[in-house]
Backbone bond lengths (Angstrom), bond angles and torsions (degrees), N, CA, C in turn:
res aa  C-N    CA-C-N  psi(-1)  N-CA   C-N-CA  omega(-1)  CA-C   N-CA-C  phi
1 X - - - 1.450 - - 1.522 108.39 -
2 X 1.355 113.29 136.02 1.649 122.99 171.29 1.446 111.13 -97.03
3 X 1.668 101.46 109.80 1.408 105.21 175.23 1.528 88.30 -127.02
4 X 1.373 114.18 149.54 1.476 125.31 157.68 1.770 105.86 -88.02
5 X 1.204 91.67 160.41 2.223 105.50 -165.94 1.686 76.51 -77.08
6 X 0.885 171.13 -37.05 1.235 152.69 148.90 0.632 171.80 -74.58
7 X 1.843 106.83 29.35 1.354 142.24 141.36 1.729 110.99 -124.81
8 X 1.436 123.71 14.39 1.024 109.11 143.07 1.589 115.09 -89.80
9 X 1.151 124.56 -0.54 1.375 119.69 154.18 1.473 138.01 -73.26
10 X 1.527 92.99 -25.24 1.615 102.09 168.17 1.352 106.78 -73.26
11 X 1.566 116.90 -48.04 1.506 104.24 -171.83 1.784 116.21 -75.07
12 X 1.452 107.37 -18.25 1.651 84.36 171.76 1.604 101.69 -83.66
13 X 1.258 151.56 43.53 1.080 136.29 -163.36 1.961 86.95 -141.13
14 X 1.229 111.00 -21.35 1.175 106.25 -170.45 1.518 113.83 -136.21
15 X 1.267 110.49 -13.72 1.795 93.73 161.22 1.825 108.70 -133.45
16 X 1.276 99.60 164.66 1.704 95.09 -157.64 1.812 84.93 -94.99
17 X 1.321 94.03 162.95 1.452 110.69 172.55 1.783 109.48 57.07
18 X 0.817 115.05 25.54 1.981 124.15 166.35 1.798 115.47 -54.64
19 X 1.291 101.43 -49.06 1.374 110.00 -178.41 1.550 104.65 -50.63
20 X 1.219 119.71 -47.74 1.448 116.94 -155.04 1.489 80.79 -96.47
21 X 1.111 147.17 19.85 1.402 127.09 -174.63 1.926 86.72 -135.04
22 X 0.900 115.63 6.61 1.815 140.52 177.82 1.284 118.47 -92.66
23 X 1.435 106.27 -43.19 1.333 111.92 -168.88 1.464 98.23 -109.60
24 X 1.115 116.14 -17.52 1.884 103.45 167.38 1.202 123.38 -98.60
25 X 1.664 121.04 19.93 1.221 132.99 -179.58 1.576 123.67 44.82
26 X 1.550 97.09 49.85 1.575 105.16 -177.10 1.641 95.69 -85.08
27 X 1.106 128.78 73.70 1.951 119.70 175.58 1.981 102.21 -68.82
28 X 0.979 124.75 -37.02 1.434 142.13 164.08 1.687 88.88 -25.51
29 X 1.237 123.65 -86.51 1.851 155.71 -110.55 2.064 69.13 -100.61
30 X 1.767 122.17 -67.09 1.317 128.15 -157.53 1.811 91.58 -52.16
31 X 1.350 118.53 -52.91 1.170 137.25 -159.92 1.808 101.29 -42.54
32 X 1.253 105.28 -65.50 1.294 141.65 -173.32 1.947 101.07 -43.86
33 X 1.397 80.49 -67.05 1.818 92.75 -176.40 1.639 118.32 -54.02
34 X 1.727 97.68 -41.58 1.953 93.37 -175.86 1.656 87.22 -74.61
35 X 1.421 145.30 -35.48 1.510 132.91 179.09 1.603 107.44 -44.81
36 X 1.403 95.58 -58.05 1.952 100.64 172.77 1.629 120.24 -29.41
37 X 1.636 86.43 -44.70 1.810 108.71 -157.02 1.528 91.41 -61.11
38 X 1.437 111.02 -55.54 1.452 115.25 -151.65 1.423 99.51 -71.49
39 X 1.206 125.31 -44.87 1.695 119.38 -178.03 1.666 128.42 -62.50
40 X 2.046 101.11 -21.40 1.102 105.96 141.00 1.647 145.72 -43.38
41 X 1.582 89.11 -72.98 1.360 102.00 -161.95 1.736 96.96 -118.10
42 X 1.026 121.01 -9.42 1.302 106.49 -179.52 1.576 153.60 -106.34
43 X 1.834 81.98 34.51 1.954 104.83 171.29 1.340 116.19 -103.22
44 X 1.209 125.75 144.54 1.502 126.45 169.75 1.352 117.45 -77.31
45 X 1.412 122.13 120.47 1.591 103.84 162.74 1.010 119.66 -71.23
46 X 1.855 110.41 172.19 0.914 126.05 3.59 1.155 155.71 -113.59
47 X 1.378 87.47 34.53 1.260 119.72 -179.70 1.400 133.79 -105.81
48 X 1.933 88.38 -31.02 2.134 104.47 169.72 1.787 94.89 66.19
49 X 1.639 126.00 25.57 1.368 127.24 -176.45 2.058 80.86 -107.27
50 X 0.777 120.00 -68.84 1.993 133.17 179.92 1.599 85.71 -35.48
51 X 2.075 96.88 158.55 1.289 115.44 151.11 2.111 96.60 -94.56
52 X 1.350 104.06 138.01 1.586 85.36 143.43 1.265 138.94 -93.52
53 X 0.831 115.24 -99.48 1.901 113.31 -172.45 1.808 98.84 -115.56
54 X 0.860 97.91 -54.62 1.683 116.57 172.02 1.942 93.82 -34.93
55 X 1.186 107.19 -76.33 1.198 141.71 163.46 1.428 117.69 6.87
56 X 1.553 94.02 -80.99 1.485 116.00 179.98 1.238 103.79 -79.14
57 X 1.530 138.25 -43.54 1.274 121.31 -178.85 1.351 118.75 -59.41
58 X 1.334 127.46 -27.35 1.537 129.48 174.41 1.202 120.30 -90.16
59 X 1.690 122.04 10.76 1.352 102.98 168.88 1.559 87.16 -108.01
60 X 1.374 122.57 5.26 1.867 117.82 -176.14 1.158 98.90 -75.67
61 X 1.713 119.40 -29.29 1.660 112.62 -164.08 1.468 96.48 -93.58
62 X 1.072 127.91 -33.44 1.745 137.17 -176.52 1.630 101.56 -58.40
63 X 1.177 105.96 -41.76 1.767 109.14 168.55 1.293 119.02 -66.81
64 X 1.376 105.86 -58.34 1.720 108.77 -175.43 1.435 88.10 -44.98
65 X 1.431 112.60 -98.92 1.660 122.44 -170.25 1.561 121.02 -20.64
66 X 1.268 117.31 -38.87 1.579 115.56 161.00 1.330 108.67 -72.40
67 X 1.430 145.78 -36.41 1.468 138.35 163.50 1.344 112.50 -38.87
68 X 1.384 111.38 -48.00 1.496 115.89 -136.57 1.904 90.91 -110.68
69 X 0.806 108.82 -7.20 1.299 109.42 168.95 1.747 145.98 -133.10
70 X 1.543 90.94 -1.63 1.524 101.20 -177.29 1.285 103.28 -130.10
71 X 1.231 134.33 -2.77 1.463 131.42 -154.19 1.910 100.19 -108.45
């Protein structure tokens, strides 16, 4: 799996159990989880229609990692 050291820092910072889902090359399962992330935490009120900052940075790594690994 192609992760850059700076978005495997976002994802251990934001979903639990990544490592083991890292080292068995689940990008599918990673994919899934930063989608989770963003529907969590990543709309602006007050509307939750906006990404915020949170937002946009996790669909940058959801891209890279889908670039760099499924394409």
């Amino acid at each position: 799996m192609i992760l850059s050291d700076r978005d495997r820092i976002f994802l251990e910072n934001n979903i639990t159990d990544i490592d083991k889902w890292i080292l068995q090359g689940k990008v599918r399962q990673i994919l899934d989880a930063i989608g989770d992330c963003i529907d969590r935490k990543g709309f602006a009120p007050p509307d939750y229609y906006d990404s915020n900052e949170f937002g946009r940075e996790a669909q940058k790594v959801y891209d890279r990692i889908y670039e760099n690994n499924c394409i």
